[in-house]
C-alpha positions as CSV (number, residue, x, y, z in Angstrom):
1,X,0.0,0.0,0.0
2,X,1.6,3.6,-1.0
3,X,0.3,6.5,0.3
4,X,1.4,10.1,0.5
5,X,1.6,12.3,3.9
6,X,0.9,16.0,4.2
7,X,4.5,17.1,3.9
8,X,5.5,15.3,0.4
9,X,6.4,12.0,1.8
10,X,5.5,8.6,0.0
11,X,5.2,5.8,2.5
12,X,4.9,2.2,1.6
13,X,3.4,-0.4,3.9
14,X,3.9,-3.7,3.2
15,X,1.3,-5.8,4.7
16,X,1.4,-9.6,5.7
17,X,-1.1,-11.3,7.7
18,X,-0.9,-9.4,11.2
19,X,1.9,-8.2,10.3
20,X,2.9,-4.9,8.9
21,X,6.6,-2.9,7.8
22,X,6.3,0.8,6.9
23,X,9.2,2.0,5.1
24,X,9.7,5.9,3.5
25,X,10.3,5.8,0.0
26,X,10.9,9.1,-1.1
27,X,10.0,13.2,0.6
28,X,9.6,15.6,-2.4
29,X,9.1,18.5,0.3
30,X,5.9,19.5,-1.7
31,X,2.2,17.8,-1.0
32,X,1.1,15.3,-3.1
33,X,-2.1,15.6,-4.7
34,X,-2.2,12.2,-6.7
35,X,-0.3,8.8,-7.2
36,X,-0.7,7.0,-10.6
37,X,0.3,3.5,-11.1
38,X,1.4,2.9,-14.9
39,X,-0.9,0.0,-16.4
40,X,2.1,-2.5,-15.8
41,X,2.4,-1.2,-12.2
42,X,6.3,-0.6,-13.0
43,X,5.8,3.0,-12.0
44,X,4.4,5.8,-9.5
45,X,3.6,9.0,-10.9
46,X,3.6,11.9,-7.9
47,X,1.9,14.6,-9.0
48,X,1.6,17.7,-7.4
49,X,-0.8,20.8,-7.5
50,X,2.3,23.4,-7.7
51,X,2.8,21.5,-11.3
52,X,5.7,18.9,-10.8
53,X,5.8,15.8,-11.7
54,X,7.9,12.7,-10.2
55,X,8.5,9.6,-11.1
56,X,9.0,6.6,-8.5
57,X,9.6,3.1,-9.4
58,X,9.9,0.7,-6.8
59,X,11.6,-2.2,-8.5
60,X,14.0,-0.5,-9.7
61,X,16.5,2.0,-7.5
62,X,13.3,3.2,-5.9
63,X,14.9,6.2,-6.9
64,X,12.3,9.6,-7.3
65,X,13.0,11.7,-10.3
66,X,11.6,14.9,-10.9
67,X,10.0,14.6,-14.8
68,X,8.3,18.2,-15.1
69,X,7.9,21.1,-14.1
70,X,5.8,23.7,-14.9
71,X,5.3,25.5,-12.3
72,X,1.9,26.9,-12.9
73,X,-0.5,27.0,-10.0
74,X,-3.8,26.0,-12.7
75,X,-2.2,22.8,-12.9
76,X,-4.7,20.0,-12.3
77,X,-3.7,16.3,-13.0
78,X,-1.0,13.8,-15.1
79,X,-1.3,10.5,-16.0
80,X,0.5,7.7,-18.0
81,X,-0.5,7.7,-21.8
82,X,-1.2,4.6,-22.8
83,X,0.0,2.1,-23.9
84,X,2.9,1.6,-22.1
85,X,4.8,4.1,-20.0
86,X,7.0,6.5,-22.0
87,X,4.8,9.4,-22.0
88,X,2.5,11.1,-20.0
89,X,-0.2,13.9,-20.1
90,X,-1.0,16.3,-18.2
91,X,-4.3,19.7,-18.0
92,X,-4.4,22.6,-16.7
93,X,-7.2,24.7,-15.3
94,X,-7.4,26.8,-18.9
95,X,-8.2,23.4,-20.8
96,X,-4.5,23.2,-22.2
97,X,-3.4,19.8,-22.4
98,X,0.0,18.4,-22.4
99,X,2.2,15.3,-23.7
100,X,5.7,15.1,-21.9
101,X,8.0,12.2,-22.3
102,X,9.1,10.1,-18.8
103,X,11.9,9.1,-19.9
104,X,13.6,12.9,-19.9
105,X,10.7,15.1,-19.3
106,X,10.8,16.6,-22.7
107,X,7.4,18.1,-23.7
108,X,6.6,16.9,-26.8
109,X,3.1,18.5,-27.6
110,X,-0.1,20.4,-26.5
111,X,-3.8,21.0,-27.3
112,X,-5.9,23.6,-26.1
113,X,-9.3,22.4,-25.6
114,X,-10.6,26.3,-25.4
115,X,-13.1,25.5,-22.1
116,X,-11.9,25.5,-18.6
117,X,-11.2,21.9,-16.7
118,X,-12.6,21.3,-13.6
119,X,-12.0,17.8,-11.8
């Protein structure tokens, strides 16, 4: 079970039987506003509502590395574009909506949907 704490920290909890390990897999010093599992569950998307993106993935170096930034406070949401997990999109507030690459956070193309987003 990940979940994310106040303060920017993702927390695992690995759960078995009674019995139960917590263990802190990454503090981005910025809240979290969503976590996105890719559709093969390889990685975490951390998404927050300042407009960053990270990326987490567990098997791996359980290493967290920032993807985007952009810094705009009408930032809503990301997710994985699928399928598979080399890109992601993301919308603001405005209706503009992104593609960005994970593997170097390149942007790599928009649409503006010319209505305002609401989630």
């Amino acid at each position: 079970l990940y979940f994310s704490a106040q303060e920017g920290i993702l927390i695992f909890y690995h759960i078995k039987d009674l019995q139960y390990e917590i263990k802190i897999c990454a503090d981005i010093s910025q809240p979290i506003s969503s976590l996105i599992f890719s559709p093969d569950y390889t990685s975490l998307l951390l998404v927050t509502d300042q407009g960053t993106v990270y990326s987490y993935r567990p098997a791996h170096s359980g290493e967290t590395v920032k993807l985007l930034d952009t810094s705009s406070s009408c930032f809503l949401a990301a997710d994985f574009l699928t399928p598979g997990n080399n890109y992601c999109v993301s919308v603001t507030i405005s209706g503009e909506v992104q593609v960005w690459s994970l593997e170097d956070g390149t942007f790599l193309s928009k649409l503006n949907l010319g209505i305002e987003v609401y989630v």
